[in-house]
C-alpha positions as protocol buffer text, in pm:
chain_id: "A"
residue {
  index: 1
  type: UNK
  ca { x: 3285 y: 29546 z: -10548 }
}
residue {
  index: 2
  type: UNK
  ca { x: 3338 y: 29344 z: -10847 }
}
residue {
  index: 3
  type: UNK
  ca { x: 3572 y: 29102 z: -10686 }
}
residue {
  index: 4
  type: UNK
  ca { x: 3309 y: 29069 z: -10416 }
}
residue {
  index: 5
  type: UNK
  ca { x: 3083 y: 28937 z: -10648 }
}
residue {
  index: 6
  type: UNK
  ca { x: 3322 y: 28714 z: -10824 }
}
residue {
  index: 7
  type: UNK
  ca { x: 3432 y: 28547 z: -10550 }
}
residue {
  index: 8
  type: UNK
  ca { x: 3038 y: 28509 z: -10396 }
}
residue {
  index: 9
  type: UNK
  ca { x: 2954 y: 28321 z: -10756 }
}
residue {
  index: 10
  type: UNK
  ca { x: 3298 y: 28108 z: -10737 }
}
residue {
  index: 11
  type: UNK
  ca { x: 3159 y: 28011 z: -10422 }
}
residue {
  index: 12
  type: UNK
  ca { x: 2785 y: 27906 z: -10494 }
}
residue {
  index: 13
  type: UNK
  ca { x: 2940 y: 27719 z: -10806 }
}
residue {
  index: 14
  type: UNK
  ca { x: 3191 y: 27544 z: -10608 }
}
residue {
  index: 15
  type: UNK
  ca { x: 2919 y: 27415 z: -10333 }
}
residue {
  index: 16
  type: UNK
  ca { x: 2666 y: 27289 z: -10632 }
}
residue {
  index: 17
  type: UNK
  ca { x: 2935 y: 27185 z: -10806 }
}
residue {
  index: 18
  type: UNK
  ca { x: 3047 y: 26912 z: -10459 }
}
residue {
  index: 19
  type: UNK
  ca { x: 2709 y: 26897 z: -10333 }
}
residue {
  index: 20
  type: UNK
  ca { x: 2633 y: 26660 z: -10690 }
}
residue {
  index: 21
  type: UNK
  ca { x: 2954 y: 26448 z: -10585 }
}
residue {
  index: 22
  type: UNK
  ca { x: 2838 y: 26275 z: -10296 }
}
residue {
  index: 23
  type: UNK
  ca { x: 3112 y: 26029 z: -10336 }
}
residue {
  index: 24
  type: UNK
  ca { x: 2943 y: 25707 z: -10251 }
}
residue {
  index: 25
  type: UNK
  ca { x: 2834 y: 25495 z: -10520 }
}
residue {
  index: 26
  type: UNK
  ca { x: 2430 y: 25473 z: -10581 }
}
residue {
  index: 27
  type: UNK
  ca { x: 2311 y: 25106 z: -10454 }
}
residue {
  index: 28
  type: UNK
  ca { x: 2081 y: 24884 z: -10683 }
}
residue {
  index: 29
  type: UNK
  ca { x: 1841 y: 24600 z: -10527 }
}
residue {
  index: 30
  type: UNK
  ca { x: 1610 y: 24532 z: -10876 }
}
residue {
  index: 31
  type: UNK
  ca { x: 1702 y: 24257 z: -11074 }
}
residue {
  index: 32
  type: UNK
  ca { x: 1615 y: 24297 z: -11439 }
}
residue {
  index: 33
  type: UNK
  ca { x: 1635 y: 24722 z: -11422 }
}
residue {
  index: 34
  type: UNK
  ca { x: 1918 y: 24836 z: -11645 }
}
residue {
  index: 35
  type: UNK
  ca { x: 2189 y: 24944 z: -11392 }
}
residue {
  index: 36
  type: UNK
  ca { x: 2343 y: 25301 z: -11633 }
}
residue {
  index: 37
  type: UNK
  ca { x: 2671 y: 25418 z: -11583 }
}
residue {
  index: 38
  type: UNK
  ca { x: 2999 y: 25581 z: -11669 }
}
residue {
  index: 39
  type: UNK
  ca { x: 3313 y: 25460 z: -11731 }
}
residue {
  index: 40
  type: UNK
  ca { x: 3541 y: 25436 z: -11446 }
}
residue {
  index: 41
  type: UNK
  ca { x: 3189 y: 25508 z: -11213 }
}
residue {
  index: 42
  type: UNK
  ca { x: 3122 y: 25229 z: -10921 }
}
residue {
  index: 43
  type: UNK
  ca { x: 2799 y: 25056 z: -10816 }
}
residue {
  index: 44
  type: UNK
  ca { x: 2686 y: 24818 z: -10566 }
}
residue {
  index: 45
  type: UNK
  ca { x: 2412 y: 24551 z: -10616 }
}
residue {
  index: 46
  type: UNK
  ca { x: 2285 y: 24459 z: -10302 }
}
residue {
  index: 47
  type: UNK
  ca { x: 2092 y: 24150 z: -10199 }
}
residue {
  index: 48
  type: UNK
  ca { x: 1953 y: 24006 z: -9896 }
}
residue {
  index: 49
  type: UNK
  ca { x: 2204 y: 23737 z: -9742 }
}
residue {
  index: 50
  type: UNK
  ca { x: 2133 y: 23526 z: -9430 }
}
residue {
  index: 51
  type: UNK
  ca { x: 2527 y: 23427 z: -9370 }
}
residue {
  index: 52
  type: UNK
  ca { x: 2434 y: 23171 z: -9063 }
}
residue {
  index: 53
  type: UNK
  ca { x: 2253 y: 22950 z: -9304 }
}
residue {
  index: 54
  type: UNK
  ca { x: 2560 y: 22876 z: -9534 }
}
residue {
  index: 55
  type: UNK
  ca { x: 2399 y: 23020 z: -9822 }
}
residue {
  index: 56
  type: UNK
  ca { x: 2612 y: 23306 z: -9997 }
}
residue {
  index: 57
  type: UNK
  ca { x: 2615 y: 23487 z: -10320 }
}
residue {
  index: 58
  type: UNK
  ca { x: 2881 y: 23485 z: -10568 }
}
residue {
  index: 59
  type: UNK
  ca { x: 2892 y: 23727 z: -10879 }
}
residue {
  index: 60
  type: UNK
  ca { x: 3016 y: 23652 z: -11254 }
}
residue {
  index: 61
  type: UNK
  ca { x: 3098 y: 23945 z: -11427 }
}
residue {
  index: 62
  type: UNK
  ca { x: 3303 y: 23978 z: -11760 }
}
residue {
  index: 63
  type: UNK
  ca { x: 3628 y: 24102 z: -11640 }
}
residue {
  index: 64
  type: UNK
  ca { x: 3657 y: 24290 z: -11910 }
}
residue {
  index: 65
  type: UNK
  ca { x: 3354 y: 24524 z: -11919 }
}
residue {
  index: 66
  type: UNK
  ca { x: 3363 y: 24568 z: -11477 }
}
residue {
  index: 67
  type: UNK
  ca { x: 3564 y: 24508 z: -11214 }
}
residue {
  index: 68
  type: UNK
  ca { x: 3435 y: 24349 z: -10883 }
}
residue {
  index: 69
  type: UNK
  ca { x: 3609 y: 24539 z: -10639 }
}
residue {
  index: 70
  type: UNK
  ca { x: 3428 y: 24376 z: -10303 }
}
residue {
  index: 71
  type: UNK
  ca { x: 3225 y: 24155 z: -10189 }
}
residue {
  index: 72
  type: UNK
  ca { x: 3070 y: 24234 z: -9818 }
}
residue {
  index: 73
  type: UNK
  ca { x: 2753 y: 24189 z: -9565 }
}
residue {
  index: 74
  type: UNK
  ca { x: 2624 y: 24512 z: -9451 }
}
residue {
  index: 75
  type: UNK
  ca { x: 2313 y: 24597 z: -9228 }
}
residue {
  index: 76
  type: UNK
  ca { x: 2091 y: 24788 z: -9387 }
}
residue {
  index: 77
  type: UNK
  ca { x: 1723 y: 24961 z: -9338 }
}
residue {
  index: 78
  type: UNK
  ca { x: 1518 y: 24876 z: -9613 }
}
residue {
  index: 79
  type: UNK
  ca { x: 1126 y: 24912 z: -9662 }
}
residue {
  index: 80
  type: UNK
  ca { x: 1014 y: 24584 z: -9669 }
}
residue {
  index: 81
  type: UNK
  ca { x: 573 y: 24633 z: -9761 }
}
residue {
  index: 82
  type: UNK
  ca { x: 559 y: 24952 z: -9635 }
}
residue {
  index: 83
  type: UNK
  ca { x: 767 y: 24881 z: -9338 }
}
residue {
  index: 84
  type: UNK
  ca { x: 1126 y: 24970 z: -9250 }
}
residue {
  index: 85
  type: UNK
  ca { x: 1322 y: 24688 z: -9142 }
}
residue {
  index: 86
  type: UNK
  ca { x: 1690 y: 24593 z: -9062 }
}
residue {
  index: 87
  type: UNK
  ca { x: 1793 y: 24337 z: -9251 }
}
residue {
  index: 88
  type: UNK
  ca { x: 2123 y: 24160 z: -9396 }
}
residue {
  index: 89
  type: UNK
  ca { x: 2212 y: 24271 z: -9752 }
}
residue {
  index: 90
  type: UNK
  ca { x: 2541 y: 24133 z: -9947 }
}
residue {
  index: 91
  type: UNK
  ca { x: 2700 y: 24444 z: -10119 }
}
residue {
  index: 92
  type: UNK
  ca { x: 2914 y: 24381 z: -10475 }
}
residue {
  index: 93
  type: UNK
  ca { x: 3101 y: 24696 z: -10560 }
}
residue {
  index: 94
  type: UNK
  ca { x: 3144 y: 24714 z: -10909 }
}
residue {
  index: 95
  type: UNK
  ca { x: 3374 y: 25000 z: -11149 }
}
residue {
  index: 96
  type: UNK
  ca { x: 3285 y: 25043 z: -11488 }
}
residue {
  index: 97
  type: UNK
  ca { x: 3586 y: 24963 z: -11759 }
}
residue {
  index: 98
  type: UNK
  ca { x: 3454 y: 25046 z: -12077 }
}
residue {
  index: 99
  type: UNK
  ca { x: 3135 y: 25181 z: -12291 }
}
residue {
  index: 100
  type: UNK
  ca { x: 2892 y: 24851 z: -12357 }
}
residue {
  index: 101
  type: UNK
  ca { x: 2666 y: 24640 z: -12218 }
}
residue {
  index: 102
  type: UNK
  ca { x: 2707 y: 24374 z: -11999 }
}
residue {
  index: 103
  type: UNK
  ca { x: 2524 y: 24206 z: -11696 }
}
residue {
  index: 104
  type: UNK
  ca { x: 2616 y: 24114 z: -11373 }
}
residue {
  index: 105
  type: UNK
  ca { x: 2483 y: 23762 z: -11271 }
}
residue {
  index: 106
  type: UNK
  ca { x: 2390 y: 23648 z: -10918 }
}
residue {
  index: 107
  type: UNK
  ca { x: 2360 y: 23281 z: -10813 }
}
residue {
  index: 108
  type: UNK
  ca { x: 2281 y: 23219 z: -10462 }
}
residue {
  index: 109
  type: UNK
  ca { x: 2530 y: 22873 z: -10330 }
}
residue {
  index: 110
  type: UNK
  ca { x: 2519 y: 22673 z: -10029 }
}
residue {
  index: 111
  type: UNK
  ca { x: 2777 y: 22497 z: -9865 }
}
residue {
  index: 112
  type: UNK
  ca { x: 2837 y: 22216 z: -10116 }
}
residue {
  index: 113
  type: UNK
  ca { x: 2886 y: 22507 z: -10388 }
}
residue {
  index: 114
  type: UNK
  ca { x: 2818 y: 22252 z: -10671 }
}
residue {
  index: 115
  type: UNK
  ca { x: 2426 y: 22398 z: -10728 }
}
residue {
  index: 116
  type: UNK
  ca { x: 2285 y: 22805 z: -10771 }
}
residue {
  index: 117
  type: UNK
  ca { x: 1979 y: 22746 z: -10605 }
}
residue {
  index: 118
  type: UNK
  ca { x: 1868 y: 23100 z: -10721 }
}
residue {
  index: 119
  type: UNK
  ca { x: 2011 y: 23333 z: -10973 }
}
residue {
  index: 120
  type: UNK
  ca { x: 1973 y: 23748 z: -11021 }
}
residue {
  index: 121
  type: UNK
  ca { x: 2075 y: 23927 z: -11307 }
}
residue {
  index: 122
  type: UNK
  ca { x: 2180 y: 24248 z: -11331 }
}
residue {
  index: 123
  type: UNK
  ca { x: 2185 y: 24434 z: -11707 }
}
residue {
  index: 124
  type: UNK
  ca { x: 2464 y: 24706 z: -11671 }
}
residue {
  index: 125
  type: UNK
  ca { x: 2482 y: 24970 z: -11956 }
}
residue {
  index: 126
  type: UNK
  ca { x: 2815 y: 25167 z: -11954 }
}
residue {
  index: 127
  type: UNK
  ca { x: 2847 y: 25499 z: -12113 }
}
């Protein structure tokens, strides 16, 4: 009887315990919002891209404080005004190095890459 029990707890600790580990990293979209996280954790920023138009974003980070793992262009459903809508979104996956703070700063480039003709900046607080 007791080892019936035991092992039913083990069990309902062990699902809560992986159902908080989803394993993909949360996404962030506001500029400006303090992004909080962990050492070693990973992030994406995500911003809407329009590849076709030559126009992509490139991301500074200090190389010390986070690593910029990838750089991609996903699809993604977002709700645009109260309606959901498919749109392009370019995904930076970030990891966390070390406690601090630090930023993670968006400039949008065209094809002669010499001008940002818009900038985001993310504030990143590490833990």
């Amino acid at each position: 009887m007791r080892l019936r029990l035991l092992l039913t707890l083990t069990s309902i600790l062990l699902v809560f315990l992986f159902a908080g580990c989803s394993g993909e990293p949360d996404i962030y979209r506001e500029p400006g919002v303090v992004i909080t996280v962990k050492a070693n954790q990973e992030f994406i920023i995500a911003t809407e891209t329009s590849p076709p138009t030559g126009y992509m974003w490139t991301a500074i980070v200090d190389e010390s404080m986070l690593e910029l793992i990838s750089s991609t262009v996903e699809s993604s459903k977002v709700e645009i005004q109260g309606e959901e809508k498919t749109v392009l979104e370019q995904y930076f996956r970030c990891r966390a190095l070390k406690t601090g703070t630090t930023e993670v700063q968006l400039n949008l480039r065209g094809p002669d890459v010499k001008h940002s003709w818009d900038q985001k900046v993310f504030p990143v607080e590490i833990r």
